[in-house]
DOBAVO-522446 format. One record per residue (C-alpha): residue in one letter; residue number from 1; x, y, z. Coordinates in Angstrom, 1 decimal. Layout:
! DOBAVO-522446
   residu   num       xx       yy       zz
        A   NUM        X        Y        Z
...
This chain:
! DOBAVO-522446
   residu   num       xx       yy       zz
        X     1    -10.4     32.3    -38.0
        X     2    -10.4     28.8    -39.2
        X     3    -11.6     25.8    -37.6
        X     4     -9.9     22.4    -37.3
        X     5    -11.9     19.9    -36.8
        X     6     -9.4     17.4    -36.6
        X     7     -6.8     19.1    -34.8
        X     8     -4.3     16.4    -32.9
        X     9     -3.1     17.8    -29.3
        X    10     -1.4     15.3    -26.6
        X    11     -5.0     14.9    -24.5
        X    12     -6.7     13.6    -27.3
        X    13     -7.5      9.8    -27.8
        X    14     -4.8      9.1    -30.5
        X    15     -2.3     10.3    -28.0
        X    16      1.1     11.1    -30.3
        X    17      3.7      9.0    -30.7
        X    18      6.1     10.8    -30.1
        X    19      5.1     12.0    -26.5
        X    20      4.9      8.1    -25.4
        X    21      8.6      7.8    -27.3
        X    22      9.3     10.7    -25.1
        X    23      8.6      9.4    -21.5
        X    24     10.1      5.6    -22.6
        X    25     13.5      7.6    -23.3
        X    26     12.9      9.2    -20.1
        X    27     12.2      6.2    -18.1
        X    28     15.5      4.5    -19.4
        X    29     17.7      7.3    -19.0
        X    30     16.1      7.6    -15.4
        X    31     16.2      4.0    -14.5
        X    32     19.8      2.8    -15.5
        X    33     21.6      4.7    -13.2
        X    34     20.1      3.5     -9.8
        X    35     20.4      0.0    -11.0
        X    36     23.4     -1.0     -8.6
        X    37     22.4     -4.8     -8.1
        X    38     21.8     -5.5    -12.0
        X    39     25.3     -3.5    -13.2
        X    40     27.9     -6.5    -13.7
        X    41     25.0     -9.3    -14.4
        X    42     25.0    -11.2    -17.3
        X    43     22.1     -9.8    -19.8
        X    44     19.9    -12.1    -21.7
        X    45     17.1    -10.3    -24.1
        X    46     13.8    -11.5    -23.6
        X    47     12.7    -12.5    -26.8
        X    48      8.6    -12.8    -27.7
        X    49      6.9    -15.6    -27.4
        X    50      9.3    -17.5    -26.0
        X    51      7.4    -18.8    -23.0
        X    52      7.8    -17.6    -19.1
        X    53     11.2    -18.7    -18.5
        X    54     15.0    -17.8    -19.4
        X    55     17.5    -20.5    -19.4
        X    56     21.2    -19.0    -18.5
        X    57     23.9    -22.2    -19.4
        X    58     27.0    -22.4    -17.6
        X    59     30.1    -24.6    -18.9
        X    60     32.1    -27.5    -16.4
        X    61     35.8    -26.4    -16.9
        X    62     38.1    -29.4    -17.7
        X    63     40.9    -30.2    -15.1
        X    64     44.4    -30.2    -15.1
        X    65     46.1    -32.7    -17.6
        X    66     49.3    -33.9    -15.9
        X    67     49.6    -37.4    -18.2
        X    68     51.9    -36.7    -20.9
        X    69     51.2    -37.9    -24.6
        X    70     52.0    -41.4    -25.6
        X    71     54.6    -41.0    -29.1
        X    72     52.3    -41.3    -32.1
        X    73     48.7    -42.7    -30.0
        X    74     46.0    -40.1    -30.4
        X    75     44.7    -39.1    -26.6
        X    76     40.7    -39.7    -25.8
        X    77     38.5    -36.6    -26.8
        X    78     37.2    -34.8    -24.0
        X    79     33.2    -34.4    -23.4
        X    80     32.2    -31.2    -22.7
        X    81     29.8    -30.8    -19.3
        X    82     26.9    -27.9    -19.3
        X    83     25.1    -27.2    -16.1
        X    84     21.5    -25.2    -17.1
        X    85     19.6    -22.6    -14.8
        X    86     16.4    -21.9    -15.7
        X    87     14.5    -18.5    -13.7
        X    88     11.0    -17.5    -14.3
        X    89     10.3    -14.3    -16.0
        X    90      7.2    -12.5    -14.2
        X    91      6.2     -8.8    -15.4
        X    92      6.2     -5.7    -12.9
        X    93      4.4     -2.5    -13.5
        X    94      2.5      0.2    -11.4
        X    95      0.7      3.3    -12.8
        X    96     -0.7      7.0    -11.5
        X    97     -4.1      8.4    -12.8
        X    98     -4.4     11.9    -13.4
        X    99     -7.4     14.4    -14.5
        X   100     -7.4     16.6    -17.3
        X   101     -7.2     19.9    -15.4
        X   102     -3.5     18.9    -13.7
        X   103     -1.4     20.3    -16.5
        X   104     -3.7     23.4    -16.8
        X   105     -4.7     24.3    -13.5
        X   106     -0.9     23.7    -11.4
        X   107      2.4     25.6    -12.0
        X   108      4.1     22.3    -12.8
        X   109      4.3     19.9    -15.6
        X   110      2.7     17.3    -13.4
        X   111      3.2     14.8    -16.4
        X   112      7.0     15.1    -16.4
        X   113      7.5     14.9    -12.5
        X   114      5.1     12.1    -12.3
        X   115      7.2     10.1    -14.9
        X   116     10.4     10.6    -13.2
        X   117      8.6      9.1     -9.9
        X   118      7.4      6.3    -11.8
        X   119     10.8      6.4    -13.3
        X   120     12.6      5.9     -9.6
        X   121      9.6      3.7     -8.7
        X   122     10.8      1.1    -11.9
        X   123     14.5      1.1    -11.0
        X   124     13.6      0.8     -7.2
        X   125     11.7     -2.4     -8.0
        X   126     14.1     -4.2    -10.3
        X   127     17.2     -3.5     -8.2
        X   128     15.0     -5.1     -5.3
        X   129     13.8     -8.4     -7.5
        X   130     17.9     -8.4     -8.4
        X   131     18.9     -8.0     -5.2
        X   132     16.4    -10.8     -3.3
        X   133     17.9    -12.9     -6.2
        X   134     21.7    -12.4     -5.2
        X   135     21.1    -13.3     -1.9
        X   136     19.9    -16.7     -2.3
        X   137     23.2    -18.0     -3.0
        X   138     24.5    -20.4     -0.7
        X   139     28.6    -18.7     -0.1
        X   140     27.6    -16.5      3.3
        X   141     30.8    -15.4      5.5
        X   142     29.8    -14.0      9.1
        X   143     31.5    -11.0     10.2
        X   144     33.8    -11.9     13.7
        X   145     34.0    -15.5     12.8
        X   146     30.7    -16.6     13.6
        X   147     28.7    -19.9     12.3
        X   148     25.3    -18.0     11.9
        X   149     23.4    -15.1     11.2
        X   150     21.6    -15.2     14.5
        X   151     24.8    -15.3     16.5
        X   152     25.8    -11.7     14.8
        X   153     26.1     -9.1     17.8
        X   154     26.9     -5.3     17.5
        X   155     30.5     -5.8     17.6
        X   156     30.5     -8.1     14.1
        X   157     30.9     -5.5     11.7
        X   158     32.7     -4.9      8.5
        X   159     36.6     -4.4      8.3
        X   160     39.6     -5.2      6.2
        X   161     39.8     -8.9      7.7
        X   162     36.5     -9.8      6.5
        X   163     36.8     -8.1      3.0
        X   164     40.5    -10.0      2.6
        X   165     39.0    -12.9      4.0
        X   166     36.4    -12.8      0.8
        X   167     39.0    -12.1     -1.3
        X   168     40.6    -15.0     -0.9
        X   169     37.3    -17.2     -1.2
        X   170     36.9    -16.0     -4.6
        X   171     40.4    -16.8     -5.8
        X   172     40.3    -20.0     -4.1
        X   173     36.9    -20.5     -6.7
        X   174     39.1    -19.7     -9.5
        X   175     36.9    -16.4    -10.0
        X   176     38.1    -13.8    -12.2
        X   177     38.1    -10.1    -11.2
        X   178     36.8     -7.9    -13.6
        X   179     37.9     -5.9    -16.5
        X   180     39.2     -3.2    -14.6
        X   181     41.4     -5.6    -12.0
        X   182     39.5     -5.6     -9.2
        X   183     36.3     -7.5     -8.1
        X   184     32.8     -5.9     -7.2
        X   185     30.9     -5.5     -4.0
        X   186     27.5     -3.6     -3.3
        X   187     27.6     -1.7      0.3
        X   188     25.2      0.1      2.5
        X   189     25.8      3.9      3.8
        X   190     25.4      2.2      7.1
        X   191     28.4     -0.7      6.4
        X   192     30.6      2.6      4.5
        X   193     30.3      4.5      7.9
        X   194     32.2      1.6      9.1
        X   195     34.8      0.7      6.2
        X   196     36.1      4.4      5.9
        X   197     37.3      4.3      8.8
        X   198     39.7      1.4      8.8
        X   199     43.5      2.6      8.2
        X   200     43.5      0.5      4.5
        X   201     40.5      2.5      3.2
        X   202     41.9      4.2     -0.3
        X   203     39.2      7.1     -1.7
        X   204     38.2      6.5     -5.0
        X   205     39.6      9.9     -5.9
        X   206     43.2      8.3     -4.6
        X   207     43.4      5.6     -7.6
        X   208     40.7      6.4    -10.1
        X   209     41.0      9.5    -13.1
        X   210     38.2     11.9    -12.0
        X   211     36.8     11.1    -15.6
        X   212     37.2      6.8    -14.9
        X   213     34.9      7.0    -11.5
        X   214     32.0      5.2    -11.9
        X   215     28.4      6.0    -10.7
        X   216     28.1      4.6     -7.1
        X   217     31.8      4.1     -7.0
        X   218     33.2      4.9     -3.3
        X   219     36.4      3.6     -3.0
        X   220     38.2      0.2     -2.7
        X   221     40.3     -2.0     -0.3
        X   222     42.8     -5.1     -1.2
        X   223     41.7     -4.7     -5.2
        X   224     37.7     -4.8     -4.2
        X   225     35.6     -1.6     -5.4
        X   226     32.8     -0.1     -3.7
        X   227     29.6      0.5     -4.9
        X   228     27.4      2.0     -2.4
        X   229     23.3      1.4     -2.6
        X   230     21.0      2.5     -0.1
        X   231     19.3     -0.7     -1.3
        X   232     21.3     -3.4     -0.4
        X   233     20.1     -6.0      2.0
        X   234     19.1     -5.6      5.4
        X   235     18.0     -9.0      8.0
        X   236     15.8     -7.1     10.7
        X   237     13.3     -9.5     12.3
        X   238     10.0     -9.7     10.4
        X   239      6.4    -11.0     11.1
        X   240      5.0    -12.5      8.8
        X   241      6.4    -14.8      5.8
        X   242      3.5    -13.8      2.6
        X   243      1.2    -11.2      3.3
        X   244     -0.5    -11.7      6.6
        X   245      0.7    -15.0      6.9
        X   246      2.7    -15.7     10.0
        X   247      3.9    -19.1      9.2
        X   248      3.2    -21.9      6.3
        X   249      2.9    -25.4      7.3
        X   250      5.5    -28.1      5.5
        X   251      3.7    -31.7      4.5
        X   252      6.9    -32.9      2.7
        X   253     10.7    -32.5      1.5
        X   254     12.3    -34.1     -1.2
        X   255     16.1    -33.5     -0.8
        X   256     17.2    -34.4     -4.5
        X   257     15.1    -31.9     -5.8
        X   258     15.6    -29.1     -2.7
        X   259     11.9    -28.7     -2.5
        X   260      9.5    -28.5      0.4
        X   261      5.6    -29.0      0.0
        X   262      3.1    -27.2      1.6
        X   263      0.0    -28.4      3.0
        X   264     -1.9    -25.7      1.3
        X   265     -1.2    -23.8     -2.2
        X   266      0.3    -20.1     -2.6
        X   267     -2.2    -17.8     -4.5
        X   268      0.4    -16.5     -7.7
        X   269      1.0    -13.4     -5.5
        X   270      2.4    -15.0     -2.7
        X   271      4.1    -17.3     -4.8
        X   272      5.8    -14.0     -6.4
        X   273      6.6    -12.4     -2.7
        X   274      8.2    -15.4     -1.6
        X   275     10.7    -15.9     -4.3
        X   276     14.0    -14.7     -3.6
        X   277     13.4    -14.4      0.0
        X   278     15.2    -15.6      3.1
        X   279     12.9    -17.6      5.6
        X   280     13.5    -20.4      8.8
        X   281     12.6    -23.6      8.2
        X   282     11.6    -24.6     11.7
        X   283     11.2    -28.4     12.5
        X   284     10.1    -29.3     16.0
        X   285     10.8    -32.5     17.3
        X   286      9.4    -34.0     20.5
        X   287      8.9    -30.5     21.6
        X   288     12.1    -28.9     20.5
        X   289     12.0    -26.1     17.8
        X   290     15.1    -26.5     15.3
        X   291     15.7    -23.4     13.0
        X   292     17.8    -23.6      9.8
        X   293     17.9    -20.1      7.5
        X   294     17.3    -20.4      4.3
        X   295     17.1    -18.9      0.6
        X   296     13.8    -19.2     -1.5
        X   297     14.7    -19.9     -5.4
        X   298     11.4    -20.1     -6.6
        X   299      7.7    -21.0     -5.2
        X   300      4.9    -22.2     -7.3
        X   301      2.0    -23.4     -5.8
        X   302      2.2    -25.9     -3.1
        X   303      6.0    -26.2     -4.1
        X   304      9.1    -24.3     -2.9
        X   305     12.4    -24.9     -4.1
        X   306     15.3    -23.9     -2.2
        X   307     19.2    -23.0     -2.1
        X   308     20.1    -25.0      0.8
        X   309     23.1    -24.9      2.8
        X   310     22.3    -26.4      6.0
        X   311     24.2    -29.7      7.3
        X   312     23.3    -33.2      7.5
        X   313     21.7    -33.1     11.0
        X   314     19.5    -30.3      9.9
        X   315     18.2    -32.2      6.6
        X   316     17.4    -35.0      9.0
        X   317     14.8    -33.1     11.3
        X   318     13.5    -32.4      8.0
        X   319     10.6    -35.8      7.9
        X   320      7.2    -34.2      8.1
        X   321      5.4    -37.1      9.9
        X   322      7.5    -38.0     12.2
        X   323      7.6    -34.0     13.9
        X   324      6.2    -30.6     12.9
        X   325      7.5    -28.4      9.7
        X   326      6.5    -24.7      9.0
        X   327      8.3    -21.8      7.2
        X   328      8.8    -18.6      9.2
        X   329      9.8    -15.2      8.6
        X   330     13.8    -14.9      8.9
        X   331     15.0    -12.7     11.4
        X   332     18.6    -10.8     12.4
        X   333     20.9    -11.4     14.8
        X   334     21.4    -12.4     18.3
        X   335     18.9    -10.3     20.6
        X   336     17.3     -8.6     17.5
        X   337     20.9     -7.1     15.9
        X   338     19.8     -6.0     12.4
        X   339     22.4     -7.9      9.7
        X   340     23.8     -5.7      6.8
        X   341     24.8     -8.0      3.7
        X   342     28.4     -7.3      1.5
        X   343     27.8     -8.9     -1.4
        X   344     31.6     -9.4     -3.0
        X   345     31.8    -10.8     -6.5
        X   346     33.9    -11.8     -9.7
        X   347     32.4    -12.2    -13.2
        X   348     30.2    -14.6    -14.2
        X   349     28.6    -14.5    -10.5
        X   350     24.8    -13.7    -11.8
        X   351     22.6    -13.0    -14.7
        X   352     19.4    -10.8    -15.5
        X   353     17.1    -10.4    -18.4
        X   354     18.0     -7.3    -20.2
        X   355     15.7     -3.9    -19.5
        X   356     15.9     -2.8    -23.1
        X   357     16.0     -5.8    -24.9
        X   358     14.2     -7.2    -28.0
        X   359     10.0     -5.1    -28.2
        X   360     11.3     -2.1    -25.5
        X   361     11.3     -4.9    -22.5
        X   362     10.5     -1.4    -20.3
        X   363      7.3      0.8    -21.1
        X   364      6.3      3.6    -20.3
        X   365      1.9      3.6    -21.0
        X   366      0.3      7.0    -21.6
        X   367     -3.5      6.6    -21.5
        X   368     -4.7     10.0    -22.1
        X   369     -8.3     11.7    -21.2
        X   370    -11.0     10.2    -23.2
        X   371     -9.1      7.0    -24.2
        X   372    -11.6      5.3    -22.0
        X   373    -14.4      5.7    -23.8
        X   374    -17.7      4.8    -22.0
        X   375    -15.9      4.7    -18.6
        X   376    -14.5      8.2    -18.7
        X   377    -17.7     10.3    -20.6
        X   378    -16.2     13.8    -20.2
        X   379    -12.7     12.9    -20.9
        X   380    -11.5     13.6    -17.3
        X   381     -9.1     10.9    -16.3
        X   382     -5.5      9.9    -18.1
        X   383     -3.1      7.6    -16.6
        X   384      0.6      7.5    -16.9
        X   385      2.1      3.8    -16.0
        X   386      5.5      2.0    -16.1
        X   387      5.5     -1.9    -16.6
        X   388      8.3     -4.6    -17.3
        X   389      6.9     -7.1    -19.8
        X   390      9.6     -9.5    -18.0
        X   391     12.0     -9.5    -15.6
        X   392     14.5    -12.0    -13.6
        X   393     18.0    -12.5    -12.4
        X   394     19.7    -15.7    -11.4
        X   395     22.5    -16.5     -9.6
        X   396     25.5    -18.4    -12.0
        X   397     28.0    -19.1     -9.8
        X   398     27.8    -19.8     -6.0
        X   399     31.1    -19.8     -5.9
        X   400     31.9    -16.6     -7.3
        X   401     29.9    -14.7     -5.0
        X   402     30.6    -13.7     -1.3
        X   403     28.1    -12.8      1.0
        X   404     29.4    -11.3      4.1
        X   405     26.6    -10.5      6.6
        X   406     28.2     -8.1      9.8
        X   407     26.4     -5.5     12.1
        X   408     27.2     -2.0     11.9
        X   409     27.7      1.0     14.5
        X   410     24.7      2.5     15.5
């Protein structure tokens, strides 16, 4: 019998290629599907070395001309207007170790199942960065006519009215369905309960070829399609703002720039947990507590920029000095109602960095037994791991976004 000294197998040190090709096709395949907040957002690849932010450009559109031309003078050129976003990229990754005997010693291929639970795990946390981004955007309709997500009670929830109500802001905004006629929204099983039973409900299977249905696709009501993610957003009342942290204290506002200072800096993973995220701002003012909900569009530091909406009276309370300031956990609606969010949407509403862009943007990172070296002396311990190098989505377009925020039946 001969003897191989150098015989290659998938636990040795130079793990093959092809087995790590493998589980990145695998992750992708796995991962696209359950992406429901990241399917109609603009992509942008995420080109190396390139620094740690994207910048996503949107162009003014001109006005109506209603002068007519002079005979033989030349009108004045028009100047082109450009508004830029800019979004920081951050990278995202988690990882399972496993010993050598798991293959060998259990029924299963531990190695596949574990990648398709690393696979759901990926998608699970993208679609959440994605969908914290989407709702820091600043066009919010309340369900039964309501001024504020606090004032929501049980019997706020999501009908026809609301959705043609939506409708109506978006082609009021100028915002242009899709290619397939109709405009967008993400949905809970919760808020579907609900919208299936109103009298316009039309079934997907009523207007759409068996072969045309898209994944996630329910169903549609005055020319808006249903896309239904047990993901999408949910304002219950929370505790805490950043990990144990029950409140932050404010030291200063500066209302051209939409930032708020606090009196003490965020470590880089709390600056990473509050991005995207809906707090209170609460000012108190000769001891009268003033709360205004609001979007976080980035925090860095002592810094925290905001999508504000709030009115003129509210950015007024906002002069640390003369009262009290701290950021608080958001909560739901009048006498602790949890708030479902609709998000309704044209093109153009949004953008992402693409998944599987420029260098494989998503990896899948095979250490096997022995790779370790001096730290693993009898080859026992392999890891399989998922990261993003880079990852962010931005909202483009207030405007062309509706987010309507409604109770559902218990």
């Amino acid at each position: 019998m001969a003897v191989f000294d150098n015989l290659n197998t998938t636990t040795a040190s130079g793990v093959s290629p092809a087995v790590v090709s493998y589980h990145e096709r695998n992750l992708i395949k796995n991962m696209k599907p359950q992406l429901v907040h990241c399917r109609d957002l603009q992509k942008r690849s995420l080109p190396l070395n390139n620094g740690r932010k994207v910048q996503f450009r949107k162009m003014t559109p001109f006005a109506a001309i209603t002068r007519p031309l002079e005979e033989g003078v030349t009108p004045v050129g028009q100047m082109l207007g450009m508004t830029e976003l800019t979004a920081t990229v951050r990278p995202y990754g988690g990882f399972v170790e496993l010993t050598d005997e798991m293959n060998w010693a259990l029924l299963d291929d531990v190695h596949k199942e574990t990648n398709e639970l690393l696979a759901d795990q990926a998608a699970l946390s993208v679609d959440t960065i994605a969908r914290d981004a989407l709702h820091t955007g600043l066009n919010v309709q309340y369900a039964g006519g309501r001024t504020a997500r606090t004032a929501i009670t049980t019997g706020d929830k999501l009908t026809y009215a609301e959705i043609k109500k939506a409708v109506r802001t978006l082609k009021k905004a100028n915002c242009k369905p899709f290619p397939d006629g109709f405009y967008h929204a993400i949905v809970s099983p919760d808020a579907v309960y609900d919208l299936t039973s109103d009298t316009m409900w039309v079934d997907v299977a009523k207007y759409q070829d068996k072969q045309a249905v898209e994944r996630n696709e329910l169903g549609c009501i005055y020319k808006v399609k249903f896309f239904e993610s047990t993901e999408a957003k949910k304002f219950s009342g929370e505790t805490t703002v950043v990990g144990a942290k029950a409140s932050l204290s404010v030291t200063g506002w500066d209302a051209a720039t939409l930032t708020l200072t606090l009196s003490a800096a965020l470590t880089d993973a709390e600056s990473r947990e509050l991005t995207g995220k809906a707090v209170t701002v609460r000012a108190t003012v000769s001891s009268t507590n003033y709360d205004t909900t609001v979007a976080v569009m980035e925090a860095e530091g002592a810094r925290v920029k905001l999508r504000y909406a709030g009115t003129d009276a509210e950015i007024a309370r906002w002069i640390p000095g003369t009262n009290t300031m701290t950021l608080r956990p958001a909560g739901g609606g009048a006498e602790g109602v949890d708030v479902h969010s609709t998000l309704v949407y044209g093109q153009d509403h949004a953008g992402c960095v693409e998944l599987d862009s420029v260098g494989k943007n998503v990896q899948v990172i095979v250490k096997p037994a022995g790779s370790s070296g001096a730290l693993d002396p009898l080859n026992q311990r392999g890891t399989i791991g998922w990261k993003v190098k880079g990852f962010t989505a931005v909202i483009l377009q207030d405007a062309f976004m509706v987010r309507i925020e409604h109770a559902v039946s218990a």
